[in-house]
C-alpha positions as CSV (number, residue, x, y, z in Angstrom):
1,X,0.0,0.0,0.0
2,X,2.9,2.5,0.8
3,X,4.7,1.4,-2.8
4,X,1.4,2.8,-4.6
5,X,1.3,6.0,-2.6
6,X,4.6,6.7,-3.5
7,X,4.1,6.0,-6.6
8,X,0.9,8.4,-7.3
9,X,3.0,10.8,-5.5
10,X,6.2,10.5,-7.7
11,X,3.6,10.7,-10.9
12,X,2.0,13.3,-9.9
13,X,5.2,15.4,-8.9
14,X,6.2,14.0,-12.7
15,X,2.8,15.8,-14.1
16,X,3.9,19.0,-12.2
17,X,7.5,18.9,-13.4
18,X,6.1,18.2,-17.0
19,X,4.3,20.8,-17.4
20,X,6.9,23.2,-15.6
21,X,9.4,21.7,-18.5
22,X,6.9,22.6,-21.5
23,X,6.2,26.2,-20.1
24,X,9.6,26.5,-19.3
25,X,11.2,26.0,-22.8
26,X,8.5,28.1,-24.3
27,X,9.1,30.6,-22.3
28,X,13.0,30.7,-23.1
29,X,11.9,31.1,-26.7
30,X,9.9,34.2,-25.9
31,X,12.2,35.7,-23.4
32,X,15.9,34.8,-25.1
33,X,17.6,34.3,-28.4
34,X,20.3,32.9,-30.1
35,X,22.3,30.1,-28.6
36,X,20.3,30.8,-24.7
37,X,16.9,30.6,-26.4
38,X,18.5,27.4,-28.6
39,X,20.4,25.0,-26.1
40,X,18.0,26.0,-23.0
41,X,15.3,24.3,-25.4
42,X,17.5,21.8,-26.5
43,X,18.3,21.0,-22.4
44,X,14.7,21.1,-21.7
45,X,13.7,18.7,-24.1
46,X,16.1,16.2,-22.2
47,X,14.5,17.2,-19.0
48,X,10.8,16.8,-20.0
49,X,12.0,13.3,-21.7
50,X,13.4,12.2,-18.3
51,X,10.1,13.5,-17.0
52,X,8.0,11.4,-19.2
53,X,10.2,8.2,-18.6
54,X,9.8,8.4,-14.6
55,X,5.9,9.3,-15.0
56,X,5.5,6.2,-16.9
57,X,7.6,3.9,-14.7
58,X,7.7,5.7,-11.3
59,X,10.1,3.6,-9.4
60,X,13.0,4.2,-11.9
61,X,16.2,4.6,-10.5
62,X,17.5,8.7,-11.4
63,X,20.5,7.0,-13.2
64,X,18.3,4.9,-15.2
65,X,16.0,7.4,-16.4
66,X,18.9,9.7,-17.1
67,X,20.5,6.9,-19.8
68,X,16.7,6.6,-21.6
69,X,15.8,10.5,-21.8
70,X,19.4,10.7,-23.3
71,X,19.4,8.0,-25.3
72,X,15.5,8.8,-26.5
73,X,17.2,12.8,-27.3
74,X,19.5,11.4,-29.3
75,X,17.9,8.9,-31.2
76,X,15.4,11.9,-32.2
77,X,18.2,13.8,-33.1
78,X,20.0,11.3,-35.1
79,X,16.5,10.6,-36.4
80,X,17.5,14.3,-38.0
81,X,20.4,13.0,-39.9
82,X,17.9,10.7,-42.6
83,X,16.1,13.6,-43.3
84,X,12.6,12.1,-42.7
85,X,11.8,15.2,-40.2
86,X,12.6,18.1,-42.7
87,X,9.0,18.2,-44.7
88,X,6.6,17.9,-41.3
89,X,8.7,20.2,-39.5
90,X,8.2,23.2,-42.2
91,X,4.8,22.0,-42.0
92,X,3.5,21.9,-38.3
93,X,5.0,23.9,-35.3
94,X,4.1,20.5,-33.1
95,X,6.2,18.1,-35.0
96,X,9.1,20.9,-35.1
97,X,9.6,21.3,-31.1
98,X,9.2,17.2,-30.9
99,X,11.2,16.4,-33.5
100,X,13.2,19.1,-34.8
101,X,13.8,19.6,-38.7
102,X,18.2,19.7,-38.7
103,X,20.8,17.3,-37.0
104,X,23.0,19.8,-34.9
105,X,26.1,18.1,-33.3
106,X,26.1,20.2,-29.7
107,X,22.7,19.1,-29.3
108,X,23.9,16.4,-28.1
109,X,26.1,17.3,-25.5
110,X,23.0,19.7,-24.2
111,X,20.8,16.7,-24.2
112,X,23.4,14.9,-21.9
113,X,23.5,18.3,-19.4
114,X,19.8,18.3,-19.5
115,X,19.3,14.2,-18.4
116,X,22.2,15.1,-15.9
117,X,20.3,18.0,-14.0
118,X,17.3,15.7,-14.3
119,X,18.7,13.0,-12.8
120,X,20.3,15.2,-10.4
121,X,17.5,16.9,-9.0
122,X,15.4,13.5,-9.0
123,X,17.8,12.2,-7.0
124,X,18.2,14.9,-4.6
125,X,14.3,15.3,-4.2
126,X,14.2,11.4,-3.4
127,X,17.0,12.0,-0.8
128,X,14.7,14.8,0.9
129,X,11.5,12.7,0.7
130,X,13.4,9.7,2.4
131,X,14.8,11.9,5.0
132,X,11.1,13.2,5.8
133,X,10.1,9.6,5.9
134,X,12.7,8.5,8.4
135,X,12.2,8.7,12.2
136,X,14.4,10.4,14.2
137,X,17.0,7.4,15.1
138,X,15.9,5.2,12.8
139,X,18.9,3.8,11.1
140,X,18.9,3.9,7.5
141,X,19.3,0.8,5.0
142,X,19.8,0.5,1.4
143,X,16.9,-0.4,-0.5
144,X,16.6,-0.8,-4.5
145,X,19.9,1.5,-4.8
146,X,18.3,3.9,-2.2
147,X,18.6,4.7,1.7
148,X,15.8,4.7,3.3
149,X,14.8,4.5,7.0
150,X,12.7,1.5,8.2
């Protein structure tokens, strides 16, 4: 019973953070330009696919999740490379920010920043939560590649 509350709370934290990421990298397009407006976006998209990899399997380990939103980044920017992105991109706004229309090489170290601060702060924010959870004295045991108290 505990394991599903967690996990309802760590999907519904992953809803919040979602739609944090999408107004976030709009917002950088509106408020800067050039390579800010470009890589912040590029860094986001990492973040919001980390965030859509732990709302759909909530007990991921921060690590893990980091790999797959980089790996998923670049596959969709290698995707780039064959061209098959270029014609719906002109055509619809949508398929441009999800897919992109042209392979850019530093994309791809921004993708790994952005699964890094992901992974980062998921982490983190697990370490807090466990801490909360934790009685005072309690001593504190590895569980799944986590501490956590009793």
């Amino acid at each position: 019973m505990g394991g599903m509350r967690v996990q309802a709370r760590t999907r519904v934290g992953a809803c919040v953070a979602a739609v944090g990421t999408v107004v976030a990298g709009l917002g950088i397009r509106v408020v800067a330009e050039g390579d800010v407006a470009k890589y912040g976006g590029v860094g986001l998209y990492a973040v919001l696919v980390y965030v859509l990899v732990v709302l759909a399997a909530p007990r991921v380990l921060p690590v893990v999740a980091g790999v797959g939103a980089f790996a998923v980044s670049c596959a969709v920017e290698l995707l780039q490379l064959s061209g098959v992105t270029e014609g719906p991109a002109e055509r619809s706004v949508i398929v441009r920010l999800v897919l992109g229309s042209t392979f850019n090489a530093p994309d791809l170290l921004w993708y790994a920043i952005g699964a890094a601060v992901a992974a980062s702060a998921h982490t983190w924010a697990s370490g807090r939560r466990a801490a909360r959870e934790r009685r005072p004295g309690a001593p504190r045991v590895a569980v799944g590649g986590r501490w956590r108290g009793p």
